[in-house]
Structures are given as C-alpha cells and as structure tokens.
N, C-alpha and C positions, 0 to 999 in steps of 0.2 A: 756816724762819723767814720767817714774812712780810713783818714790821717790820724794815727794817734798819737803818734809823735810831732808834736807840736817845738820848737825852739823859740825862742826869746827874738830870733829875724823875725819869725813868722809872724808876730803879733804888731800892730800899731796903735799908737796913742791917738785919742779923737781928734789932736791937733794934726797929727799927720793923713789921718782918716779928711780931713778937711780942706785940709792942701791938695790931697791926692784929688777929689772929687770935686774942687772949685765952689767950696760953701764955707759957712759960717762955723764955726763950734758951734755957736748955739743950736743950729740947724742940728747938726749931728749928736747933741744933747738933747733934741726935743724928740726926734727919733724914736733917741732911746727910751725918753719917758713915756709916749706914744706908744712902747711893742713894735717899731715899726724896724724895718730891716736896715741897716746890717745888724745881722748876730752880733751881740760883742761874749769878751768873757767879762769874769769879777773877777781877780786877785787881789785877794784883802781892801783895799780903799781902791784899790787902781782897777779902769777899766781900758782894758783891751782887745782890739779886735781883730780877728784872724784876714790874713789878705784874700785868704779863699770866698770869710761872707762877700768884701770891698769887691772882688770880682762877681761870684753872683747876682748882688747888688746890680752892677753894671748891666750883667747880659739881661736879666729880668726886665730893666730897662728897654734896652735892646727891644725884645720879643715884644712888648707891651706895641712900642712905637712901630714896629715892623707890620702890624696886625690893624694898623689904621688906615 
C-alpha cells in the first residue's frame, strides 16, 4: 500500500460505495461476504472503503470489457 496516510475523506460508507457505483447495498454487502473487490477496511463494527479500491474496482472493469 502506497498511501499510508489515509484521512477519514478518504474512506466511504457502503451506502455511499453504493450510490457512487449505481447498486444495491446489498450488492455491495454480498461482495464483501464473497471476497469479492472492492477492498474495504474494518474499524471496530464499521466498514469502510478507501476511494482508491472504488476506483480500481472501476478501471478493472474498464480492462475486463475493453479486452472483448
């Protein structure tokens, strides 16, 4: 990880994760029960996810559909 310095902007809640990417919470809860990306973190009960995975997420995407 390159960034170590993470701030409290930097992080989003799966509801915001969900908005931003036009899905369900649940979708983005099953995800995570799955392993399936985006990264998130754990802080104590709360999960949060850095904008950096939400972008990788994206381009991965990106590449996947570009390659068809």
């Amino acid at each position: 990880m390159a960034n170590t310095h993470i701030t409290l902007e930097d992080l989003l809640t799966e509801h915001e994760v969900a908005k931003l990417l036009k899905v369900s919470v649940a979708t983005i809860r099953r995800r995570r029960l799955f392993r399936q990306p985006p990264d998130f973190v754990k802080i104590g009960a709360s999960v949060r996810y850095r904008r950096e995975a939400i972008q990788r997420l994206i381009e991965s995407a990106e590449q996947r559909m570009g390659g068809r």
